[in-house]
C-alpha positions as CSV (number, residue, x, y, z in Angstrom):
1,X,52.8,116.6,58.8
2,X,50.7,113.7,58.4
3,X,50.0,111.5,61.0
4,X,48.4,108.1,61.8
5,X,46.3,107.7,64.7
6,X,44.7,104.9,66.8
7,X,41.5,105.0,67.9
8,X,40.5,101.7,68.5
9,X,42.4,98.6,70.0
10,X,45.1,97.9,72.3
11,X,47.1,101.2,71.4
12,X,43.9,103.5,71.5
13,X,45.4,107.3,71.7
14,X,48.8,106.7,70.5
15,X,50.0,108.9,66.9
16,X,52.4,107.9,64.8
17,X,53.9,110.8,62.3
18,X,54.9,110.1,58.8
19,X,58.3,111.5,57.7
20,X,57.6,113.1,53.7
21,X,60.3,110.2,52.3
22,X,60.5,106.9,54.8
23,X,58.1,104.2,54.2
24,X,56.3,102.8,56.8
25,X,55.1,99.5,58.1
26,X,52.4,98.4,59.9
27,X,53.0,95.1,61.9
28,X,54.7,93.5,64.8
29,X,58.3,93.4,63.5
30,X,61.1,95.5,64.6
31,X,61.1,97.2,61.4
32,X,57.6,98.1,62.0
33,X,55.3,101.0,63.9
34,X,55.6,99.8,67.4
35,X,51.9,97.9,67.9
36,X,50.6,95.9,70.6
37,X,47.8,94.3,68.6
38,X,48.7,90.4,68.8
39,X,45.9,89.8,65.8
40,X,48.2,91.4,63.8
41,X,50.5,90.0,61.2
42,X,54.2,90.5,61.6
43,X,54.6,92.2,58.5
44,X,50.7,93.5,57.9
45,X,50.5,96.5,55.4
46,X,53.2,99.1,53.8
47,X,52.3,103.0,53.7
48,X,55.0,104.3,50.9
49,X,55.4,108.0,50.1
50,X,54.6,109.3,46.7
51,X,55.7,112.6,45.6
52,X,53.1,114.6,48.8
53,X,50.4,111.2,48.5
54,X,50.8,108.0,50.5
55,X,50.2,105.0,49.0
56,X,48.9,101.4,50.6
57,X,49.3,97.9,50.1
58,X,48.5,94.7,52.3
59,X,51.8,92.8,52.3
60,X,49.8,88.9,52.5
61,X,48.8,89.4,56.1
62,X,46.3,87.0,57.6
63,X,43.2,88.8,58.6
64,X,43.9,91.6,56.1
65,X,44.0,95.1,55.6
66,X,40.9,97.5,55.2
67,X,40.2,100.8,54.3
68,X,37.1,102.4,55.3
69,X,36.1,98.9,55.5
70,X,36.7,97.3,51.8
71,X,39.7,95.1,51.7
72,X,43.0,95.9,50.4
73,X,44.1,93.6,47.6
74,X,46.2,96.1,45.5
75,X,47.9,99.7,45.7
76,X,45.7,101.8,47.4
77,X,45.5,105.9,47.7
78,X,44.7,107.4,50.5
79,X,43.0,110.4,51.5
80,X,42.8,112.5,54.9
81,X,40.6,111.2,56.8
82,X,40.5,107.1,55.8
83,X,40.1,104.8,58.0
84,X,43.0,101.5,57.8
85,X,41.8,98.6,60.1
86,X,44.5,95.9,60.8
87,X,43.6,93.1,62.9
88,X,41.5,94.4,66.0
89,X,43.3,98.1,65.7
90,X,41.7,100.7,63.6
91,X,43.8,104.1,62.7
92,X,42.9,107.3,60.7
93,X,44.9,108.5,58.0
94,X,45.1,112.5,58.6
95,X,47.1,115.9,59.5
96,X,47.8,116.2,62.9
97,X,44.9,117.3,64.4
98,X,46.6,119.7,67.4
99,X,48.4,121.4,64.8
100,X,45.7,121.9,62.3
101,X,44.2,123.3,65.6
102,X,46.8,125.6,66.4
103,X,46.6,127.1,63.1
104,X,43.0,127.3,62.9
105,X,42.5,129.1,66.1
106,X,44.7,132.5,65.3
107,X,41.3,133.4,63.1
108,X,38.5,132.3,65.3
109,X,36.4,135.1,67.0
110,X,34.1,133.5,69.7
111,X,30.5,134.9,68.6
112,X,29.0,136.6,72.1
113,X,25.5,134.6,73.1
114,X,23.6,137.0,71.2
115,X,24.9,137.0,68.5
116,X,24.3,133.3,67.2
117,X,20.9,131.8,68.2
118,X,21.5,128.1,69.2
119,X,19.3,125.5,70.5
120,X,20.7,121.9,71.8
121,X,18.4,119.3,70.6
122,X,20.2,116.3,71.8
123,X,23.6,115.0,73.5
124,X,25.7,112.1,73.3
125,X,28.4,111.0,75.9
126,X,31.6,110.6,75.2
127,X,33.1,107.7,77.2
128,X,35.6,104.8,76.9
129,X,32.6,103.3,74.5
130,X,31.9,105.6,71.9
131,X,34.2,104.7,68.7
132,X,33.9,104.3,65.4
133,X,33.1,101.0,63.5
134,X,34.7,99.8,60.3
135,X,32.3,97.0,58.8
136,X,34.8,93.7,57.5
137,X,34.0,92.8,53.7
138,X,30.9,91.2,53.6
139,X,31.9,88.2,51.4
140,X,34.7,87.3,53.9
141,X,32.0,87.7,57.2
142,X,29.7,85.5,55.1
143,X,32.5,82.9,54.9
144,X,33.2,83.2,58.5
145,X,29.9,83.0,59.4
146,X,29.2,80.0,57.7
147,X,32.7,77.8,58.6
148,X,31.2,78.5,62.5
149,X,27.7,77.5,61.5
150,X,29.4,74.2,59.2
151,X,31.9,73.2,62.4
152,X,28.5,73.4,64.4
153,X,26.6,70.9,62.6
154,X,29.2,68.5,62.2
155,X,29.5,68.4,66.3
156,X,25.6,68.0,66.3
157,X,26.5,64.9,64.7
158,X,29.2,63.1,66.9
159,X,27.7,63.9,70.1
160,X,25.6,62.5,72.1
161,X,25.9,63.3,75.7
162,X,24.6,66.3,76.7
163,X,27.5,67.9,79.0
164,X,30.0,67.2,76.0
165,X,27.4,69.3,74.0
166,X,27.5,72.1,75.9
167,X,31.3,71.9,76.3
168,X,31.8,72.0,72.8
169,X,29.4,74.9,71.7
170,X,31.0,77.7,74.2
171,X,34.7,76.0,72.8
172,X,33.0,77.2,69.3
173,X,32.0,80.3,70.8
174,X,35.2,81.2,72.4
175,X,37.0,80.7,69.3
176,X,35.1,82.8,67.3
177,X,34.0,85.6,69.9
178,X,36.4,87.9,71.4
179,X,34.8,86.9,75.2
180,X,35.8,87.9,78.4
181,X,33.8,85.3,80.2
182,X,30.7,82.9,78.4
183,X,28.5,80.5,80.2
184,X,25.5,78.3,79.3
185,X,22.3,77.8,81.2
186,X,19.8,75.0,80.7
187,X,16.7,74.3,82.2
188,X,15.8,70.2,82.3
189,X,11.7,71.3,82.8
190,X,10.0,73.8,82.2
191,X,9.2,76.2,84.3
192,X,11.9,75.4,86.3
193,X,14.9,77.9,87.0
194,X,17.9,77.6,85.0
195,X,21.2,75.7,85.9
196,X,24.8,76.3,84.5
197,X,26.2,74.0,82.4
198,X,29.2,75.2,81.1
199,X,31.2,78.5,82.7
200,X,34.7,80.2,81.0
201,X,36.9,83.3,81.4
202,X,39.6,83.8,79.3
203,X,42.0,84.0,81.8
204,X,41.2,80.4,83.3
205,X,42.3,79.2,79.8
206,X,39.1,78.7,78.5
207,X,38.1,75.6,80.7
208,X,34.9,74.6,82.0
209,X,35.0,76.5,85.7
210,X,31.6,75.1,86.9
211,X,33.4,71.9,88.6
212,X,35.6,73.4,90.4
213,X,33.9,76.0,91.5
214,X,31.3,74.1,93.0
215,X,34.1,72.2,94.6
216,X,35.7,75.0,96.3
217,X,31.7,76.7,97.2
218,X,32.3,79.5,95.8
219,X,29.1,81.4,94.3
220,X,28.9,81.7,90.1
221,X,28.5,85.5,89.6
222,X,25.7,85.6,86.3
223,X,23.7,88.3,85.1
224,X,20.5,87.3,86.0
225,X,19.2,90.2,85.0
226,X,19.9,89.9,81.1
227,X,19.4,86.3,81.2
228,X,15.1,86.7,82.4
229,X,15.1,89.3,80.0
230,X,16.0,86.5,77.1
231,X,14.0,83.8,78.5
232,X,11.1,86.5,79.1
233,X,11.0,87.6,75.3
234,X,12.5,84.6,73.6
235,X,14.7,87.3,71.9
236,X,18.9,87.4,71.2
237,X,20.3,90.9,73.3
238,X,22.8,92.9,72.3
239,X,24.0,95.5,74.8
240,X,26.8,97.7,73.6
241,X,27.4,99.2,77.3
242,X,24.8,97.0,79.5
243,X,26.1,99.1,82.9
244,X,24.1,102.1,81.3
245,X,21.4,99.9,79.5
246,X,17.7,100.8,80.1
247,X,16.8,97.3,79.9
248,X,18.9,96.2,82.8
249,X,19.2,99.5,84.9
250,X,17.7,97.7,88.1
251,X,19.7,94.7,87.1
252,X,22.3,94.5,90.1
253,X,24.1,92.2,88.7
254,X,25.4,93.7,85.4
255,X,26.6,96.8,87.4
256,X,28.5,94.8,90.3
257,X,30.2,92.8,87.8
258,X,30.8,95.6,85.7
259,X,29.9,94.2,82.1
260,X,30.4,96.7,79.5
261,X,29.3,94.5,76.4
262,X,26.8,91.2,76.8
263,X,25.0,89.1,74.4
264,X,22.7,86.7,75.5
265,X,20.9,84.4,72.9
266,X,18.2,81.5,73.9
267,X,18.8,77.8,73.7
268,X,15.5,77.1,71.6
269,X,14.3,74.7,69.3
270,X,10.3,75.2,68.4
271,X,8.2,76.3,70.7
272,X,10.7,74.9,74.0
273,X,13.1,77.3,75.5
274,X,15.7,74.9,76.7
275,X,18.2,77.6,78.3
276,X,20.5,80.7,77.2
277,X,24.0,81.3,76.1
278,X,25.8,84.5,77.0
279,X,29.1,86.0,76.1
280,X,30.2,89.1,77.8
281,X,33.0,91.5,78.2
282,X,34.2,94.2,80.5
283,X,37.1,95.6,77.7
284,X,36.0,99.3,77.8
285,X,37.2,100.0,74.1
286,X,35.2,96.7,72.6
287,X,31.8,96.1,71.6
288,X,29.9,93.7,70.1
289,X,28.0,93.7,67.0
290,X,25.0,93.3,65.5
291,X,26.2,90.4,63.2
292,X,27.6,88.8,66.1
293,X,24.5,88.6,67.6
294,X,22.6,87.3,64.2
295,X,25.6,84.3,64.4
296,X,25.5,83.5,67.9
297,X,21.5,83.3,67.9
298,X,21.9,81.0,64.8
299,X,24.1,79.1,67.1
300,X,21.5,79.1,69.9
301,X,19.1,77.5,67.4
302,X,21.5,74.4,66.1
303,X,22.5,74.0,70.1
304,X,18.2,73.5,70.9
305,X,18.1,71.8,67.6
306,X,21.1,69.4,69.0
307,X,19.4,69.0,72.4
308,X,15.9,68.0,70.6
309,X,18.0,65.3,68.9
310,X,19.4,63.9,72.3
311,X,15.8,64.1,73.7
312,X,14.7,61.7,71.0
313,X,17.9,59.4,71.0
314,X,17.0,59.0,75.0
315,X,13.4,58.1,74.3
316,X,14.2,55.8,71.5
317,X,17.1,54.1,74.1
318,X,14.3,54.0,77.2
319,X,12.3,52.3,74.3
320,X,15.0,49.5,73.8
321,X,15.9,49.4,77.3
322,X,12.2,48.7,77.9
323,X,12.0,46.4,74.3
324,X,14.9,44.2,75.9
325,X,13.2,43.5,79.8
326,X,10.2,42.2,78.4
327,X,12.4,40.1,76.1
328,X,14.2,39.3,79.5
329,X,11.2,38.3,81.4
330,X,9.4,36.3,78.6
331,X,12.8,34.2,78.0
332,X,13.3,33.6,81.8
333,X,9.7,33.2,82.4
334,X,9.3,30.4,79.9
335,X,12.5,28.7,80.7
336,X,11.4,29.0,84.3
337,X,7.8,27.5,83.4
338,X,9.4,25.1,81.2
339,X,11.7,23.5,84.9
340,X,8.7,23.8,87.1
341,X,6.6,21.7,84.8
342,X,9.5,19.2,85.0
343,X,9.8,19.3,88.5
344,X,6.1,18.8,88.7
345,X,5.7,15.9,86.6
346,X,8.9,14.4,89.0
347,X,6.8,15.2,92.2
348,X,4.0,13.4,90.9
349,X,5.8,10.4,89.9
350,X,7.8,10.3,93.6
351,X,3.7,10.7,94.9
352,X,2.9,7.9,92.8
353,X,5.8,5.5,94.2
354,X,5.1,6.6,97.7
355,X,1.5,5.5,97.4
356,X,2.7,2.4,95.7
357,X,5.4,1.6,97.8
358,X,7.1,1.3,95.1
359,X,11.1,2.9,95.6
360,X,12.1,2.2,92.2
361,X,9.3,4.3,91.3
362,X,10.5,6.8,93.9
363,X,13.8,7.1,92.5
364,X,12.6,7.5,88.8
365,X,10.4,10.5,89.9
366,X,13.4,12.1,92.1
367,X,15.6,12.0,89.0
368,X,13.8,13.9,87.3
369,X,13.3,16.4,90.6
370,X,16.7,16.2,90.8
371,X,17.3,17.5,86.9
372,X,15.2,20.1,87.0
373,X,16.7,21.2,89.8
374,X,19.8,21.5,88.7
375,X,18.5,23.4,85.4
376,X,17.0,26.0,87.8
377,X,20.0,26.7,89.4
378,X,22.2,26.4,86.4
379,X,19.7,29.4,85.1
380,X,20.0,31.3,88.2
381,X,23.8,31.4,88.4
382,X,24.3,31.8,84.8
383,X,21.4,35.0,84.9
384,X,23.5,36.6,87.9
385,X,26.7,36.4,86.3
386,X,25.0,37.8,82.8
387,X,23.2,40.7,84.7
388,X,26.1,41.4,87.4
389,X,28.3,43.9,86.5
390,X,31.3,43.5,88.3
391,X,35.2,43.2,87.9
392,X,36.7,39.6,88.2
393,X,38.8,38.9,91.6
394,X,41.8,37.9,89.8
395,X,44.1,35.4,91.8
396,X,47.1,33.7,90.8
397,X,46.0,29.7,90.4
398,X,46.4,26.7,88.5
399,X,44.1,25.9,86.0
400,X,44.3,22.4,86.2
401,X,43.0,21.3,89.6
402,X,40.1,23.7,88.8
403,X,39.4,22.1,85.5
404,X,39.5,18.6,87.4
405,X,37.3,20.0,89.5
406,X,34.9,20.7,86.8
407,X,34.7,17.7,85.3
408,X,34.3,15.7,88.3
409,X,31.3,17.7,88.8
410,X,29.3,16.7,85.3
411,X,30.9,13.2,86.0
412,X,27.7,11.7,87.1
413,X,26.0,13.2,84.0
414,X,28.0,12.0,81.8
415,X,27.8,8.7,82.8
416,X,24.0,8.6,82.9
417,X,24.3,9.4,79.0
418,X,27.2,7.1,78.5
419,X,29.4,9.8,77.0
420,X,32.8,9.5,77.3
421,X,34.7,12.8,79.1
422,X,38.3,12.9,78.2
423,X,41.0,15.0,79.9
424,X,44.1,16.1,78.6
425,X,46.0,18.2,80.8
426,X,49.5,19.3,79.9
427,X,52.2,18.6,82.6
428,X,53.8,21.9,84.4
429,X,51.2,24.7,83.4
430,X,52.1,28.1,84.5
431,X,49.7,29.6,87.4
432,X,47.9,31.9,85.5
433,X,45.9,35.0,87.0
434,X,41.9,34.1,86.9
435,X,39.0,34.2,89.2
436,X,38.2,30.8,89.9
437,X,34.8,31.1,90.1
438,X,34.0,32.6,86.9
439,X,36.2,30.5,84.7
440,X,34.3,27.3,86.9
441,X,31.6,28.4,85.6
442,X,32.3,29.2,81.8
443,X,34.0,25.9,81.4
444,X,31.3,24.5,83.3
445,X,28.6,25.5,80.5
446,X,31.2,24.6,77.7
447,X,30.3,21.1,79.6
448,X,27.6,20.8,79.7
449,X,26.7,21.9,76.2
450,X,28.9,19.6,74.6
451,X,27.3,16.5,76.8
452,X,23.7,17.8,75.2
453,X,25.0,18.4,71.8
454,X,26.2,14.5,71.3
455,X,24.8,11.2,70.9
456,X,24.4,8.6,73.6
457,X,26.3,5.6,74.0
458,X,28.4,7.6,70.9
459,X,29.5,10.7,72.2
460,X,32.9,11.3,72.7
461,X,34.1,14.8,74.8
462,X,37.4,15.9,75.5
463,X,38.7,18.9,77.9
464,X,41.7,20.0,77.0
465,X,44.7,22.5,79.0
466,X,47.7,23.4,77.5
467,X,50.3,26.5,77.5
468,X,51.4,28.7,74.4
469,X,54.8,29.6,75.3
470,X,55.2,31.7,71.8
471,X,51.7,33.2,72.6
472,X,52.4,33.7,76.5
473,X,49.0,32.4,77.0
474,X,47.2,29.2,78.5
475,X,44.8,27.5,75.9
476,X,41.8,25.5,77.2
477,X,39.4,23.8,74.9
478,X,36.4,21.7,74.8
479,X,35.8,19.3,71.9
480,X,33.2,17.1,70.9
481,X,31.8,14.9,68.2
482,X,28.5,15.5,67.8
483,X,26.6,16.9,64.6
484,X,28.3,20.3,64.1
485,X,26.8,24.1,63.3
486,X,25.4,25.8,60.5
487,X,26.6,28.9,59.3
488,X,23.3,30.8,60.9
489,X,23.5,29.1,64.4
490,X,27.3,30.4,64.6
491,X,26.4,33.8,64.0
492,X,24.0,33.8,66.6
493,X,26.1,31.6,69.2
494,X,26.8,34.4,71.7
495,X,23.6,36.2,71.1
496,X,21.1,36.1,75.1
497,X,18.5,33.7,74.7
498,X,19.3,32.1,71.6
499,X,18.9,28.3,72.6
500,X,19.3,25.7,70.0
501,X,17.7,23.0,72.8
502,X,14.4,24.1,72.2
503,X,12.6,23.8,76.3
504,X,16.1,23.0,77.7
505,X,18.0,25.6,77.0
506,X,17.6,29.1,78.0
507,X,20.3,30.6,76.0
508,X,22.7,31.9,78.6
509,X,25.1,29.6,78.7
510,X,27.6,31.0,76.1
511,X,26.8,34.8,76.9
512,X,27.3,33.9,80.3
513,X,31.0,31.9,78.8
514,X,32.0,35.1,77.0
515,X,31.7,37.8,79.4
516,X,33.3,35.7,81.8
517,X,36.7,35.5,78.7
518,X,36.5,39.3,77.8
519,X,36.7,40.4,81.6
520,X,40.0,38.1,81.7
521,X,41.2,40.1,78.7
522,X,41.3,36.8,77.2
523,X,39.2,35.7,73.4
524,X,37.0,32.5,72.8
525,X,36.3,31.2,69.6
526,X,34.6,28.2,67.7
527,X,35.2,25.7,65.0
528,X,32.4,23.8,63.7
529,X,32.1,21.7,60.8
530,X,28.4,19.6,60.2
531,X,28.6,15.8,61.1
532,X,32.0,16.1,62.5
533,X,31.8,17.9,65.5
534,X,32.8,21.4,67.5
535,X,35.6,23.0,69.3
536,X,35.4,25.7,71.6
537,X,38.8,27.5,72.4
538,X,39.2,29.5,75.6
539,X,42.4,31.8,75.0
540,X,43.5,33.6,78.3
541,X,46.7,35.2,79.0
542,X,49.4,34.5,81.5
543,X,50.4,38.1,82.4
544,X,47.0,40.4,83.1
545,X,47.2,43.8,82.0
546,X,43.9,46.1,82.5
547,X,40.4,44.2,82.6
548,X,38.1,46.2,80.9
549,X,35.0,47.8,82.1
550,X,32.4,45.1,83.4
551,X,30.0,47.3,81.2
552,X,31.5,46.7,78.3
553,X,31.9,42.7,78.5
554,X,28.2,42.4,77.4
555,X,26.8,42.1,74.1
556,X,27.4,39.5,71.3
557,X,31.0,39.1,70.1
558,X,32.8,36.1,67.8
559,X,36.1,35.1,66.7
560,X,35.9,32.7,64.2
């Protein structure tokens, strides 16, 4: 009777006999030959009878059906002896062996040692790892091989933290390898040892373990062994049974963790080994291949490749970060110079009156000391709050005492310049959530920018409070009449040290205005049309929900 048997895969040893006139089916169903293999299809492949021959045919499974490792796509013959792979399982078509056996053995003679003259010349072991290997069809391995190598590139791509990198490769590498356990090690210099990034077993669900073991202090069992030998040569291994490998005999670790099947690749890009990734497994009846290794090396090249990429989008951000301090310091330096110059010239006028006796003199001179020192501290609170990053200390308050506050403050200023400060403060606004502080000083600047950007004697400012009911948010606004904004100067309204008042202004303010809006949750924007004048609208919401990040209220922003 014929027979099928499995010699590779989760049912390795078990037979299945062929009745002369039942069809059979390989697969998971009921109907089927009872097989554990998950990777394959319900209904995979149907072996019909045929008159003493057994015909084949795949019945649309997913991974397909091979014999002697060309794929099945129609009515196939087979022979004794063919090999029929279905998902990770691979069976031989035959006679029973133990009774072909049987019959065999009532006319053997066993030949006495003289008779036959025989010489062993060499030995294989037969263990849990000797099988037998049917290749897939090339064209579909070259397809696979290249939708791994495609999905890598495109992650190259997006990323751009380095731990997300590594995350990402051994989540490619876990789909695509059959691993019992895969890990990454990176060394940040060289010469220095290497430090895991990334470690997974398949029965941990495939997560990265390195947190939490680090947590708990437990030690990360790796095969150091295999993993000097790949940083040592620069070379991919493959080790179909590493336990017994020459390699790695005096390798302790690969026999106390019992790893039957490793490969171990290196993370390299040029001439710079930047770490190794390894996949292993202790599955006695599993090996890996040697196109496995050719595709997981290719993989350790695009991962270097990847981290040679970072390396230059750091030194290119270090650059910037550098680029934009020394645009820090000459802006602050300048405006800095430009106050102490003023104060100077104030000093030497107050000297003058004192020599003079003259006190109207005096005053004159401590007017201007008095200015400038204002400006310096105006520039010192508004550099703080641009360079602080911090979340606001929201309070429940009402914004109108704080905006009389305000403007009782810039009184004296406005009055010097004859400009005329109007308030207009609706009656019964809401308390609305705020830190006082910070909107003092955003309305503050609003202010004071509207005071220099009128006429004297002509300019005409008005502070305005008032509460959306349909928009569940309080609307404060400062309008003025001077000459208006070009197109250009609104673009680059919130941009840092972008001063339309030439040496007395030290483009802050309105950064300084914004941040303080987006940590509220709230929006500002501007209307501005030439010779007529500008608005500045302050939107902030009655009901806070989550202030975002104090890291991401920088940078320009406008709503027009």
């Amino acid at each position: 009777m014929l027979v099928l048997t499995v010699i590779q895969g989760p049912d390795k040893g078990r037979r299945f006999e062929l009745p002369d006139h039942e069809p059979q089916q390989i697969g998971r169903s009921s109907e089927a030959l009872p097989l554990k293999d998950q990777t394959i299809s319900r209904r995979h492949a149907e072996m019909t009878p045929d008159g003493g021959r057994w015909i084949l045919r795949d019945l649309g499974s997913s991974n397909g059906t091979f014999v002697n490792g060309v794929r099945v796509t129609e009515a196939r013959l087979l022979h004794p002896g063919d090999q029929i792979r279905a998902g990770t399982s691979l069976l031989i078509f035959g006679e029973d062996p133990e009774g072909a056996q049987r019959r065999k053995l009532g006319g053997i003679r066993l030949a006495g040692r003289k008779e036959i003259d025989v010489n062993v010349e060499h030995t294989v072991a037969s263990n849990d790892d000797s099988m037998i290997m049917s290749s897939p069809d090339p064209k579909q391995s070259a397809e696979f091989q290249l939708s791994i190598i495609y999905e890598l590139v495109n992650l190259i791509g997006t990323i751009t933290d380095k731990q997300e990198l590594y995350e990402k490769v051994m989540e490619v590498v876990f789909n695509y390898f059959d691993a019992d356990r895969g890990f990454i090690l990176v060394t940040e210099k060289i010469g220095d040892p290497p430090e895991p990034m990334v470690v997974r077993r398949r029965h941990d669900g495939g997560r990265n373990l390195l947190p939490e073991l680090r947590d708990k202090g437990k030690p990360i069992t790796i095969s150091r062994t295999i993993v000097q030998y790949v940083m040592q040569k620069q070379v991919g291994v493959l080790s179909s049974n590493a336990m017994s490998d020459e390699r790695f005999a005096a390798g302790d670790s690969v026999q106390g963790y019992g790893i039957r099947s490793a490969m171990c690749v290196p993370i390299k890009y040029k001439d710079r080994i930047y770490g190794v990734i390894q996949v292993d497994s202790k599955i006695a009846n599993y090996t890996y291949t040697e196109d496995q290794l050719t595709l997981l090396t290719a993989i350790g090249v695009q991962t270097g490749l990847a981290l040679a990429n970072l390396r230059l989008v750091e030194e290119r951000l270090r650059s910037e970060r550098l680029a934009g301090v020394g645009q820090t310091v000459a802006s602050l330096s300048h405006s800095i110079k430009n106050i102490l110059q003023g104060m100077r010239g104030g000093a030497d006028v107050v000297e003058l009156g004192l020599r003079k006796q003259n006190m109207g003199v005096v005053n004159s001179g401590w007017e201007i000391v008095s200015r400038n020192l204002e400006r310096i501290y105006e520039l010192t609170m508004n550099m703080l709050a641009y360079s602080k990053q911090r979340r606001p200390e929201i309070e429940m308050e009402n914004l109108v005492p704080l905006l009389e506050e305000v403007a009782a403050l810039v009184s004296k200023q406005y009055e010097n310049k004859k400009v005329a400060l109007i308030q207009d403060f609706a009656p019964d606004m809401p308390p609305v959530p705020i830190d006082g502080g910070a909107i003092h000083q955003a309305v503050l600047n609003l202010l004071s920018n509207a005071l220099d950007a009128v006429e004297p004697e002509e300019g005409i400012v008005t502070l305005r409070c008032e509460f959306d009911a349909s928009a569940d948010r309080v609307v404060v606004s400062v309008a003025d009449n001077g000459e208006g904004m070009s197109p250009s100067t609104k673009r680059t309204l919130f941009e840092p040290f972008h001063s339309t008042k030439g040496l007395r202004g030290t483009g802050l303010g309105l950064v300084v205005t914004k941040k303080v809006v987006d940590e509220h949750g709230g929006t500002i924007k501007v209307e501005s049309t030439r010779d007529v004048g500008t608005t500045f609208t302050i939107l902030l919401p009655v009901t806070m929900g989550s202030a975002p990040a104090s890291a991401d209220t920088h940078g320009p922003g406008l709503a027009v």
